[in-house]
PATOR-112599 format. One record per atom (N, C-alpha, C, O): y, z, x; residue in three letters; atom name. Coordinates in steps of 0.2 Angstrom, whole numbers, plus 2048, in hexadecimal, padded with zeros to 3 digits. Layout:
BEGIN
+-----+-----+-----+------+------+
!   y !   z !   x ! resn ! name !
+-----+-----+-----+------+------+
!   Y !   Z !   X !  ALA !   CA !
...
+-----+-----+-----+------+------+
This chain:
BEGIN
+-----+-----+-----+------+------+
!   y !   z !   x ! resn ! name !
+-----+-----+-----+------+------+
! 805 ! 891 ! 805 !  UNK !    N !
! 800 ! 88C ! 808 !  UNK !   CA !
! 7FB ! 88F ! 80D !  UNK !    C !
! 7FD ! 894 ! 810 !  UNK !    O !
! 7F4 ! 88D ! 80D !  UNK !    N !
! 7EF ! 892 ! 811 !  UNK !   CA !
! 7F0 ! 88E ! 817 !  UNK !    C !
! 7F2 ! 889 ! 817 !  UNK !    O !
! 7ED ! 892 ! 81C !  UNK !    N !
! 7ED ! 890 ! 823 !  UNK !   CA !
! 7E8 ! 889 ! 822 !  UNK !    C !
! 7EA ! 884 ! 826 !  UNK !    O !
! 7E3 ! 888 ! 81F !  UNK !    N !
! 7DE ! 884 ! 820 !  UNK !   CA !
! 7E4 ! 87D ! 81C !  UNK !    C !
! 7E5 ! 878 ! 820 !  UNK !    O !
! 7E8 ! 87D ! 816 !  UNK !    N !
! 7EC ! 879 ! 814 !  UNK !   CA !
! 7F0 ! 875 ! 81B !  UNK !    C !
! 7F0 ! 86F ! 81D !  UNK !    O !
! 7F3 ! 87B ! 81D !  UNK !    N !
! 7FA ! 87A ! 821 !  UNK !   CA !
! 7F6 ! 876 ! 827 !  UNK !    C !
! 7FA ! 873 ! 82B !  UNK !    O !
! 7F0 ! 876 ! 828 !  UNK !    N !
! 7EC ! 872 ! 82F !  UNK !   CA !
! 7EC ! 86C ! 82B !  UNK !    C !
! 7F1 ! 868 ! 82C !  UNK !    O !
! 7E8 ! 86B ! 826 !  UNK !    N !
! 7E9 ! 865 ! 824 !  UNK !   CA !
! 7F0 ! 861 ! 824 !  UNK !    C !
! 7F0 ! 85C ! 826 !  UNK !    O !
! 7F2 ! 864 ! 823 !  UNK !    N !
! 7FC ! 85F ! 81E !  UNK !   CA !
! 7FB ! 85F ! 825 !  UNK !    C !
! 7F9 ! 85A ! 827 !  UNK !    O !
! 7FE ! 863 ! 829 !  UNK !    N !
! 7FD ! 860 ! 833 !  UNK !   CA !
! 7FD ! 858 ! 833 !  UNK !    C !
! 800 ! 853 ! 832 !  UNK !    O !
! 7F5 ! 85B ! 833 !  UNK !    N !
! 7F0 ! 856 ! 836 !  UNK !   CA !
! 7F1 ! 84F ! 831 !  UNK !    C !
! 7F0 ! 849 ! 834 !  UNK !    O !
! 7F3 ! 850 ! 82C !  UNK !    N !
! 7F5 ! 84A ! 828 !  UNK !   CA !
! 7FC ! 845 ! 82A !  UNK !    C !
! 7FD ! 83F ! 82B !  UNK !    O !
! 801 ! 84B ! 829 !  UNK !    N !
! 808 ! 848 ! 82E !  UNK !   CA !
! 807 ! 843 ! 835 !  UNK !    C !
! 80A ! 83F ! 837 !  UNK !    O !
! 802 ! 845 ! 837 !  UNK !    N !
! 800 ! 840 ! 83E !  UNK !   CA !
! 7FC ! 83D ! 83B !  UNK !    C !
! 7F7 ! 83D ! 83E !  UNK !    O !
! 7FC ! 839 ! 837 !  UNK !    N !
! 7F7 ! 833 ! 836 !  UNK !   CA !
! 7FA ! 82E ! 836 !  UNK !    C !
! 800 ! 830 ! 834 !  UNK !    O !
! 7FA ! 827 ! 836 !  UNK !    N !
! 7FE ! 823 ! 834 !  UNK !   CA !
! 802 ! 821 ! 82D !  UNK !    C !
! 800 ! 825 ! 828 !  UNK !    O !
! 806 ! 81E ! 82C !  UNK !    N !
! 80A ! 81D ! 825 !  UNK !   CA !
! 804 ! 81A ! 822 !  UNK !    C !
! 802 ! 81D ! 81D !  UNK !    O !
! 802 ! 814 ! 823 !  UNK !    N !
! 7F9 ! 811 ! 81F !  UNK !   CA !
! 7F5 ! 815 ! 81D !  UNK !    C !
! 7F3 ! 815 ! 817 !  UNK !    O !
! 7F1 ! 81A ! 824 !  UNK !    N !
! 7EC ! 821 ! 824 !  UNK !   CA !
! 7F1 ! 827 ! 81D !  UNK !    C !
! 7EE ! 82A ! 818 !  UNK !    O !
! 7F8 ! 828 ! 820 !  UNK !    N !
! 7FB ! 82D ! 818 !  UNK !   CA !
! 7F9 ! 82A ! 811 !  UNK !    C !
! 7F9 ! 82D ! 80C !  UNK !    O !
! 7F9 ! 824 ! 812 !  UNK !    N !
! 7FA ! 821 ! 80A !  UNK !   CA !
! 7F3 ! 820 ! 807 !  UNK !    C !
! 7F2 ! 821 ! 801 !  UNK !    O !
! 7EB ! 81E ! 80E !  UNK !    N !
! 7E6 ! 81E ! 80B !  UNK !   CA !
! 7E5 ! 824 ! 809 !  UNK !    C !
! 7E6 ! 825 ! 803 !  UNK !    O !
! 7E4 ! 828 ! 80D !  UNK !    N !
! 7E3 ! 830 ! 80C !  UNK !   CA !
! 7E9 ! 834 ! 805 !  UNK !    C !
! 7E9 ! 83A ! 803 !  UNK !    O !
! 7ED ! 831 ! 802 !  UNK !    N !
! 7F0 ! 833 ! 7FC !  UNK !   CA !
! 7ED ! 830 ! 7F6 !  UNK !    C !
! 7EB ! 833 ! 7F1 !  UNK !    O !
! 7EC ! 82A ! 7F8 !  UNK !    N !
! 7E9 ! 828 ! 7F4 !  UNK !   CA !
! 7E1 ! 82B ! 7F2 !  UNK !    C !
! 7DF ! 82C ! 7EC !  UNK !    O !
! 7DE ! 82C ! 7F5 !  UNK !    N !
! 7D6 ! 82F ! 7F4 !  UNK !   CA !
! 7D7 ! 834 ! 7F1 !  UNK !    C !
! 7D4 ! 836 ! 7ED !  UNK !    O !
! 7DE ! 839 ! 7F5 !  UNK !    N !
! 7DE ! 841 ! 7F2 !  UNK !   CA !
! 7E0 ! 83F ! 7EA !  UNK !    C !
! 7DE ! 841 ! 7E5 !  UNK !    O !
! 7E4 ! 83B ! 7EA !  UNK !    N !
! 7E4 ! 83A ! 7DF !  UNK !   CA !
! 7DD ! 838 ! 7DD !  UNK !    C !
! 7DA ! 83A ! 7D9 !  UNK !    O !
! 7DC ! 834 ! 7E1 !  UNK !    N !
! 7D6 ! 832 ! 7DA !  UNK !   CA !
! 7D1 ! 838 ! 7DB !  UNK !    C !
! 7CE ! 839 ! 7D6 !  UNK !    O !
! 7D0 ! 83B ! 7E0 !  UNK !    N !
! 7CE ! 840 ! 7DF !  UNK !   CA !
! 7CF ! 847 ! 7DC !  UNK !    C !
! 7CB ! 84B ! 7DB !  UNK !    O !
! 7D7 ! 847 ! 7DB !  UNK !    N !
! 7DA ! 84B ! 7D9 !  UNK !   CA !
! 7DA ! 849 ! 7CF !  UNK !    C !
! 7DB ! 84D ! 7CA !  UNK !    O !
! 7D7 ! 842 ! 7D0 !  UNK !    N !
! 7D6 ! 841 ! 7C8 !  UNK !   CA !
! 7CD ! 841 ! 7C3 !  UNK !    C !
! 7CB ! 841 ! 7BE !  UNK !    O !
! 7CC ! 842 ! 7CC !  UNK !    N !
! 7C2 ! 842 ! 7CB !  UNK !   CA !
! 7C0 ! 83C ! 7CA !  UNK !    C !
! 7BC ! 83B ! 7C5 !  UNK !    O !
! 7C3 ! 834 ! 7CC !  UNK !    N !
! 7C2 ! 82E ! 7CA !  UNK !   CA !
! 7C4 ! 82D ! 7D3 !  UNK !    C !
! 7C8 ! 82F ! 7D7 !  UNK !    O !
! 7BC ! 827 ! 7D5 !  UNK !    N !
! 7BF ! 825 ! 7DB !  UNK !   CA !
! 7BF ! 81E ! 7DA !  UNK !    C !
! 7BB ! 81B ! 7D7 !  UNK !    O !
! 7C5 ! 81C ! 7DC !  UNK !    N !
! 7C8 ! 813 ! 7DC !  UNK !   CA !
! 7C4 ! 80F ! 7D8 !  UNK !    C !
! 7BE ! 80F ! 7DB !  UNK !    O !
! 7C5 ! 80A ! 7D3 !  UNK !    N !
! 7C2 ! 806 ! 7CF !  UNK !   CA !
! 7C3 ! 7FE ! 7D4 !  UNK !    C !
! 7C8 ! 7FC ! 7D6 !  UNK !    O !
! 7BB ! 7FA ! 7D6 !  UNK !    N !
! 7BA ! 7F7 ! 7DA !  UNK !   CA !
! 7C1 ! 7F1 ! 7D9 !  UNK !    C !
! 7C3 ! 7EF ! 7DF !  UNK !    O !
! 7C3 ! 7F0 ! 7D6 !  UNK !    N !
! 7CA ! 7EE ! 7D4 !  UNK !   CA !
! 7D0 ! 7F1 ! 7D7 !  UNK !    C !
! 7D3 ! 7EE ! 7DC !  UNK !    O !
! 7D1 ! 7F6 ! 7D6 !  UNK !    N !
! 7D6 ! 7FC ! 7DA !  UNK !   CA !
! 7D4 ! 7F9 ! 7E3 !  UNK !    C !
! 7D8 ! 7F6 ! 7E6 !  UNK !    O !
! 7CE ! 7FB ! 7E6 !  UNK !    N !
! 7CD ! 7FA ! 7E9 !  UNK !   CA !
! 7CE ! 7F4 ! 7ED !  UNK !    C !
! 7D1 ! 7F5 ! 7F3 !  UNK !    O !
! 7CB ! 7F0 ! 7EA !  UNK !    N !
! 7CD ! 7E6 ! 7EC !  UNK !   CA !
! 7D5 ! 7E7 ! 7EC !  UNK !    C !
! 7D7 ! 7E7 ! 7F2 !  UNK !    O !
! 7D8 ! 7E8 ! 7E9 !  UNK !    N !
! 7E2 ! 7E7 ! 7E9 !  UNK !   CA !
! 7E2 ! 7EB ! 7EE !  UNK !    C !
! 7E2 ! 7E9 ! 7F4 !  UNK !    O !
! 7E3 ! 7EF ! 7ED !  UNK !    N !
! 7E3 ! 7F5 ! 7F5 !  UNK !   CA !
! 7E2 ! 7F1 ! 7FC !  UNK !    C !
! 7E5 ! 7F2 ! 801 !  UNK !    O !
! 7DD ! 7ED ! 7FC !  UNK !    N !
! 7DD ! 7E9 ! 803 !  UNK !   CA !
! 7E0 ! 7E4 ! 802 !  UNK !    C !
! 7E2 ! 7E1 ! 807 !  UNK !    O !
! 7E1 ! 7E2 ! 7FD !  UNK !    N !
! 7E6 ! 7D8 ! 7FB !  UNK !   CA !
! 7EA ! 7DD ! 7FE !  UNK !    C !
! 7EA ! 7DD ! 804 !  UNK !    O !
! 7EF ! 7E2 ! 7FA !  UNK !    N !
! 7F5 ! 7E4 ! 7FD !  UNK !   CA !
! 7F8 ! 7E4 ! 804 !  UNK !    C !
! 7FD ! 7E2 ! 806 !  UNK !    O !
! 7F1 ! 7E8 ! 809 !  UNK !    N !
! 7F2 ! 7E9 ! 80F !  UNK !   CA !
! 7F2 ! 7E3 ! 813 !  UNK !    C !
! 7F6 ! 7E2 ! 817 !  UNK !    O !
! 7EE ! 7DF ! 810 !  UNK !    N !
! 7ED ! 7D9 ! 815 !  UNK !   CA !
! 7F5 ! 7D4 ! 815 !  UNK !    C !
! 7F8 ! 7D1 ! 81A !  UNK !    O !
! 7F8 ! 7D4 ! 80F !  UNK !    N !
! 7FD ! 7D1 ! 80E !  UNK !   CA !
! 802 ! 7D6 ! 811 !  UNK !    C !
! 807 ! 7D4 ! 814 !  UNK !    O !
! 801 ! 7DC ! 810 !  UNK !    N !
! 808 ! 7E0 ! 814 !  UNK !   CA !
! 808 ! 7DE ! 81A !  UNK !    C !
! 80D ! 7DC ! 81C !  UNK !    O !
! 800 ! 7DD ! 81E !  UNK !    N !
! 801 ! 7DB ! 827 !  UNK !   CA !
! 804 ! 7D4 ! 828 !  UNK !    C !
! 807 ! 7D2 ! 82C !  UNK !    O !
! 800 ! 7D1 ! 822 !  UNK !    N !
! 805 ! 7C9 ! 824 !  UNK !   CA !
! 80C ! 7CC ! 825 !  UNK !    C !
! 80F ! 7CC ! 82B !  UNK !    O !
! 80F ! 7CD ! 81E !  UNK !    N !
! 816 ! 7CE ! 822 !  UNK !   CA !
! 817 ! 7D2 ! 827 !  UNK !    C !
! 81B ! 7CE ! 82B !  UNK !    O !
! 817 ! 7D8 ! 82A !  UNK !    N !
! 817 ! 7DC ! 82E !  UNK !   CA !
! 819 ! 7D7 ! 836 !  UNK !    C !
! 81E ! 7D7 ! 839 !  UNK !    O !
! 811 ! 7D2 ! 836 !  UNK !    N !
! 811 ! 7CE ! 83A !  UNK !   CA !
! 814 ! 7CA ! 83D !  UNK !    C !
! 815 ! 7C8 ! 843 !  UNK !    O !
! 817 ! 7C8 ! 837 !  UNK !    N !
! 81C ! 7C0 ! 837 !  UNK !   CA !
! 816 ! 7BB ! 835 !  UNK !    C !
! 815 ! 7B6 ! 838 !  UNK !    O !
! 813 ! 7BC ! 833 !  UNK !    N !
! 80C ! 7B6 ! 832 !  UNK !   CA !
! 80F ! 7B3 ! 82C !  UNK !    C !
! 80E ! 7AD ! 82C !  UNK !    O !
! 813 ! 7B7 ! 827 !  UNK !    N !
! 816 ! 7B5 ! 821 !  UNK !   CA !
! 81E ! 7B7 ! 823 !  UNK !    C !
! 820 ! 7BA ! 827 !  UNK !    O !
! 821 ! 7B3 ! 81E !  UNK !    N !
! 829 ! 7B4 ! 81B !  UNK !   CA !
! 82B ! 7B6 ! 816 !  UNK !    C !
! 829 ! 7B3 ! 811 !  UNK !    O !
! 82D ! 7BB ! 815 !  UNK !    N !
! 830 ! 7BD ! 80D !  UNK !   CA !
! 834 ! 7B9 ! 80B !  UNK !    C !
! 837 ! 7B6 ! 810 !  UNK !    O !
! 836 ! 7B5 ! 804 !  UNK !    N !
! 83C ! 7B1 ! 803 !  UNK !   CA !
! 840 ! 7B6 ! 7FD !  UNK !    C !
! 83D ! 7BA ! 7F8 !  UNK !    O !
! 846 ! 7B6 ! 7FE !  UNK !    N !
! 84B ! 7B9 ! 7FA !  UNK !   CA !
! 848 ! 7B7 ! 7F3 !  UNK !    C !
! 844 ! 7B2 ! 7F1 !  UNK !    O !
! 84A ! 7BB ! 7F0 !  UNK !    N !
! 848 ! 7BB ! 7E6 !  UNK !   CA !
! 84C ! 7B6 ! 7E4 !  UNK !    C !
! 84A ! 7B1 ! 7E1 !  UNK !    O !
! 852 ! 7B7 ! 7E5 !  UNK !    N !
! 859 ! 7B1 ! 7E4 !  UNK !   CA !
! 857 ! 7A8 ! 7E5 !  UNK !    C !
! 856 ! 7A3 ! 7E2 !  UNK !    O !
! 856 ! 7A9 ! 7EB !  UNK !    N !
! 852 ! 7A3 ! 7EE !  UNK !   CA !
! 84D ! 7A0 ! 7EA !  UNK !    C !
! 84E ! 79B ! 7E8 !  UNK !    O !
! 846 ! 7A4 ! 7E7 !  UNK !    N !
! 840 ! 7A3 ! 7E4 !  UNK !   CA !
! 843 ! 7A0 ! 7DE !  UNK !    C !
! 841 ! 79A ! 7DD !  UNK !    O !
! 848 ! 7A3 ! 7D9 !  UNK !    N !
! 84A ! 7A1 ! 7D4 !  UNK !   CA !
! 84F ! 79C ! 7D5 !  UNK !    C !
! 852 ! 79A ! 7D0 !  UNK !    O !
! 850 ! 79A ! 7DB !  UNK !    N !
! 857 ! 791 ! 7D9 !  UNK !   CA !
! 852 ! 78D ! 7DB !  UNK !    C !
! 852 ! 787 ! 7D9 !  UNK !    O !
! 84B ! 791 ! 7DF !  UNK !    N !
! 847 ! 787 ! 7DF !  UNK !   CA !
! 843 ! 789 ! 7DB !  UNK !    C !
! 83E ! 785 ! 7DC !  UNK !    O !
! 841 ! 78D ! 7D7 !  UNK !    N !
! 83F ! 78E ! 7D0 !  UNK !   CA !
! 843 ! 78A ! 7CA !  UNK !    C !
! 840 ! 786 ! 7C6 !  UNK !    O !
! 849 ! 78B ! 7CB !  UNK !    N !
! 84C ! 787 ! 7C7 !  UNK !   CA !
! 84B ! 781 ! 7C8 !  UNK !    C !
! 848 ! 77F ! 7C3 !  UNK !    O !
! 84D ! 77C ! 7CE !  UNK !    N !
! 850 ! 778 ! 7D0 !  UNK !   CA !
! 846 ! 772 ! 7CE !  UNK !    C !
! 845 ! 76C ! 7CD !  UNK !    O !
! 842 ! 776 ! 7CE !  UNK !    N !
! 83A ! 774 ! 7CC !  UNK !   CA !
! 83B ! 772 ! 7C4 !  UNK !    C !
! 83B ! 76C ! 7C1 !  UNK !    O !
! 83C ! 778 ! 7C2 !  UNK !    N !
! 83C ! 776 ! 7BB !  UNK !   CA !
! 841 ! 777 ! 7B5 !  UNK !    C !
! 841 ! 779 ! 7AF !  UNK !    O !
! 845 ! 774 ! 7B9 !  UNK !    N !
! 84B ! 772 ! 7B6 !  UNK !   CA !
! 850 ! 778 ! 7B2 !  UNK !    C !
! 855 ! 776 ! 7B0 !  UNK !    O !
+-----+-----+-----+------+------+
């Protein structure tokens, strides 16, 4: 690894867990010579914005099990 690498990876480990994932993600699509499809893009923020609800407590997760007995219990 060159010195100039080993600064980066650093400087990356100290970013937040959100800043590692946007910064991974830009290094593939750059790493593919394609940058994010305005679609790609849109979901990438649906995603964030619904992680912070939950995060927040602004939403509830409901168990899978659950989803599917009052799924049942709707449509017989």
């Amino acid at each position: 690894m060159s010195a100039k690498l080993a600064e980066i990876s650093d400087a990356a480990r100290a970013l937040s867990t959100d800043e590692k994932l946007a910064l991974a993600e830009e290094l593939f699509a750059a790493a593919l010579h394609e940058s994010p499809s305005p679609h790609e893009t849109a979901w990438q923020a649906e995603i964030q914005r619904r992680r912070e609800e939950v995060l927040s407590g602004k939403v509830k997760l409901i168990p899978g099990d659950e989803v599917e007995r009052s799924l049942d219990r709707l449509l017989g």
